[in-house]
C-alpha positions as CSV (number, residue, x, y, z in Angstrom):
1,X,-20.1,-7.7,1.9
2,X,-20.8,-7.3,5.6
3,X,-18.3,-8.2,8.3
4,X,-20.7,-10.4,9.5
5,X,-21.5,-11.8,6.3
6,X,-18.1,-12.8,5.8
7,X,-17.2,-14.4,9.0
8,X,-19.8,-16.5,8.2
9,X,-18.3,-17.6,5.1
10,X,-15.3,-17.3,6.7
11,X,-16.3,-19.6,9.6
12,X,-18.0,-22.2,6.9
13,X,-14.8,-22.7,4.9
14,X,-12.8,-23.1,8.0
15,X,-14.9,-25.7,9.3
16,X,-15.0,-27.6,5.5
17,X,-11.2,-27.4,5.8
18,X,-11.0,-28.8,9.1
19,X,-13.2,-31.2,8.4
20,X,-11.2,-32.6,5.3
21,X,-7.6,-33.3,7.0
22,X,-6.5,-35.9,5.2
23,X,-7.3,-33.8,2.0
24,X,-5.6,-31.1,4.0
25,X,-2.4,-33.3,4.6
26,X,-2.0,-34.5,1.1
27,X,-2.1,-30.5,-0.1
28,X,0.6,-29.4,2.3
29,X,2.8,-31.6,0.8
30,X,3.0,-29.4,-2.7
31,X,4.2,-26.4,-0.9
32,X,7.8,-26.7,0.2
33,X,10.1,-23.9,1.9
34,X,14.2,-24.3,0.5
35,X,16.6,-21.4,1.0
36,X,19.1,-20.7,-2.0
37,X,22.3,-18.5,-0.6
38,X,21.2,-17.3,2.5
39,X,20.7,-19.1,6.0
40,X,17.5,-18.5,6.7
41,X,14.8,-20.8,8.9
42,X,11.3,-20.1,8.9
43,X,8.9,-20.4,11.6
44,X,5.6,-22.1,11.7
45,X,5.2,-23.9,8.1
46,X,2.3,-26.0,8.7
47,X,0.2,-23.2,9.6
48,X,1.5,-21.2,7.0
49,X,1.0,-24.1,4.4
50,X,-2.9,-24.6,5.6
51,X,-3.2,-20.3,5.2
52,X,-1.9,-20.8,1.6
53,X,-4.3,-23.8,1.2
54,X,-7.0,-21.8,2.3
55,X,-6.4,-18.5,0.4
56,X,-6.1,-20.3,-2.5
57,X,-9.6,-22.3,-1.7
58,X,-11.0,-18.9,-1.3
59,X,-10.3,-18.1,-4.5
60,X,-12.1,-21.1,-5.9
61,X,-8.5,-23.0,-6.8
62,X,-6.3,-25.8,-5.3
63,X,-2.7,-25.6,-4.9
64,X,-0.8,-27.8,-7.0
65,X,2.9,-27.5,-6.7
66,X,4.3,-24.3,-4.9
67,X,8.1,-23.9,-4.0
68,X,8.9,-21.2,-2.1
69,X,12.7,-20.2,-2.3
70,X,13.9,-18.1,-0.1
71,X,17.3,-15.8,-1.3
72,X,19.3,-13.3,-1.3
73,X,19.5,-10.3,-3.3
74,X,22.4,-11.1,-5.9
75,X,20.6,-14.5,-6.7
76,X,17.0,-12.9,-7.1
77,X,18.9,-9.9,-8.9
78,X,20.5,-12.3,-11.5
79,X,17.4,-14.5,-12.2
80,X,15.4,-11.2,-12.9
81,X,18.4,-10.1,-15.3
82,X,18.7,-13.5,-16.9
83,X,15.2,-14.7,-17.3
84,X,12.7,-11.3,-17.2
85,X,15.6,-8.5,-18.9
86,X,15.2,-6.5,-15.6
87,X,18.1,-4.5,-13.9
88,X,16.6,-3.8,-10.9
89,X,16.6,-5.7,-7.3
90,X,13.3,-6.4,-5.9
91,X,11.4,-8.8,-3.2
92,X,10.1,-11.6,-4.5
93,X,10.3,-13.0,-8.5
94,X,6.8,-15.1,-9.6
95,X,7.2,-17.8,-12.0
96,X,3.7,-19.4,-12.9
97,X,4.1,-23.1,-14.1
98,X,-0.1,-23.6,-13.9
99,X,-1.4,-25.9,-16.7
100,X,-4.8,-25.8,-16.1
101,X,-6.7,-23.0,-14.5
102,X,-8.2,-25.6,-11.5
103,X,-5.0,-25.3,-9.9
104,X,-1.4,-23.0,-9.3
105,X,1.6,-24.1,-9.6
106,X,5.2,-22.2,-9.6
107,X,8.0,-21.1,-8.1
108,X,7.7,-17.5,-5.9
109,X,11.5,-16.6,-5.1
110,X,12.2,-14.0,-2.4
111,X,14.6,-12.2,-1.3
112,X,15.6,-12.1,2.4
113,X,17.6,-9.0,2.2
114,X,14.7,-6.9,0.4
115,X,12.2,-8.3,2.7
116,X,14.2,-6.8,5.7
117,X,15.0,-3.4,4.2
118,X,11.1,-3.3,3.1
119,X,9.8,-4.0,6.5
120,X,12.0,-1.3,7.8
121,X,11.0,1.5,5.0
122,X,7.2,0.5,5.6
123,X,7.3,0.2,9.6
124,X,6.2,-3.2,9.6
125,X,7.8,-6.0,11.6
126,X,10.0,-8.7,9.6
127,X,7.1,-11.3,9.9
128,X,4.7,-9.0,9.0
129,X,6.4,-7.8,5.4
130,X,7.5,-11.7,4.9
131,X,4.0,-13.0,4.7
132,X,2.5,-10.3,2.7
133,X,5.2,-10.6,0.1
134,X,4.4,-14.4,0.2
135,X,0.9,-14.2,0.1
136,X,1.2,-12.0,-2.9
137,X,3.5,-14.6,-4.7
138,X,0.5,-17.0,-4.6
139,X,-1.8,-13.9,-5.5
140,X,0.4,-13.6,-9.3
141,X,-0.1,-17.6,-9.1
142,X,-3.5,-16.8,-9.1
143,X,-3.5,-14.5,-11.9
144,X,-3.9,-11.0,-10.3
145,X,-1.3,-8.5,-11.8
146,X,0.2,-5.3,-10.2
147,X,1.2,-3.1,-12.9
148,X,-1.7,-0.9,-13.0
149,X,-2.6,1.3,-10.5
150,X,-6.2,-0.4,-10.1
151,X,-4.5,-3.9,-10.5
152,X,-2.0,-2.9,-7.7
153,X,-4.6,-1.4,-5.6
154,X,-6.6,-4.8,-5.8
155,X,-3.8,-6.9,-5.5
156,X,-3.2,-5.0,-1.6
157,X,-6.7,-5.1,-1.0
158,X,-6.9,-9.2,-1.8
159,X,-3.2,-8.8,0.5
160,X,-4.6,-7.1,3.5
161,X,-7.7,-9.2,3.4
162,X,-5.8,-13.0,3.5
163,X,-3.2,-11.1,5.5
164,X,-6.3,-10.7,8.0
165,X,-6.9,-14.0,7.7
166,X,-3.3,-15.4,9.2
167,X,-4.2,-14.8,13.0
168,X,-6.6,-18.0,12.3
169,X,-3.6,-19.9,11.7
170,X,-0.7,-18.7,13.3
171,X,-1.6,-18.3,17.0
């Protein structure tokens, strides 16, 4: 697809979306920020809610109900012990609760304390790591898998291309 090509699509979905508000306003209200042992606050949700929204749209779905939780490591440690039989600490935990395949819903736990180390080990700002681990939460909610090397390498492809995408929203 040519860049030009796509901003055009680009440019025509944004202006559907803007042009659907109230539709907009009812959507945001599925996708809800909580924190779960850390103290953590995080910045600019309603933009970030109508780049979820959008992404999602994108990829010919609507977001039905989406909780992000926001943790530390121990709590996203024992909840990938308990309910996946993993002993290992990672960044973010994806549990898909979709009934239907017209819409996501789940729960896409993170961990604060990963999020930070990662940004450090891969040079990138604490914002920066932050959204791409929560846009690929929504990316398992949408199906995509990473444990392939060609599922991985789509799943940062479809990453760096909503990741592109944020500047739109976030000013």
């Amino acid at each position: 697809m040519t860049g030009l090509r796509s901003l055009k699509i680009i440019q025509r979905l944004l202006k559907r979306l803007s042009s659907n508000l109230l539709n907009l306003s009812l959507v945001n209200k599925s996708i809800l920020f909580f924190s779960e042992g850390v103290s953590f606050l995080l910045r600019n949700k309603k933009k970030l809610r109508e780049w979820i929204v959008f992404s999602v749209q994108l990829e010919k779905k609507e977001p039905g109900d989406v909780n992000y939780i926001f943790c530390n490591d121990k709590y996203l440690h024992d909840l990938n012990i308990k309910y996946l039989n993993h002993d290992t600490y990672t960044d973010i935990i994806t549990f898909n609760y979709s009934e239907n395949t017209c819409d996501i819903s789940g729960d896409i736990y993170i961990s604060i304390e990963r999020v930070k180390e990662n940004a450090n080990k891969f040079e990138a700002t604490f914002p920066e790591e932050l959204y791409r681990v929560m846009i690929h939460g929504v990316l398992h909610l949408l199906g995509y898998k990473d444990k392939t090397r060609m599922d991985a390498q789509i799943m940062q492809d479809k990453e760096d291309y909503y990741l592109s995408l944020l500047p739109k929203f976030i000013a």
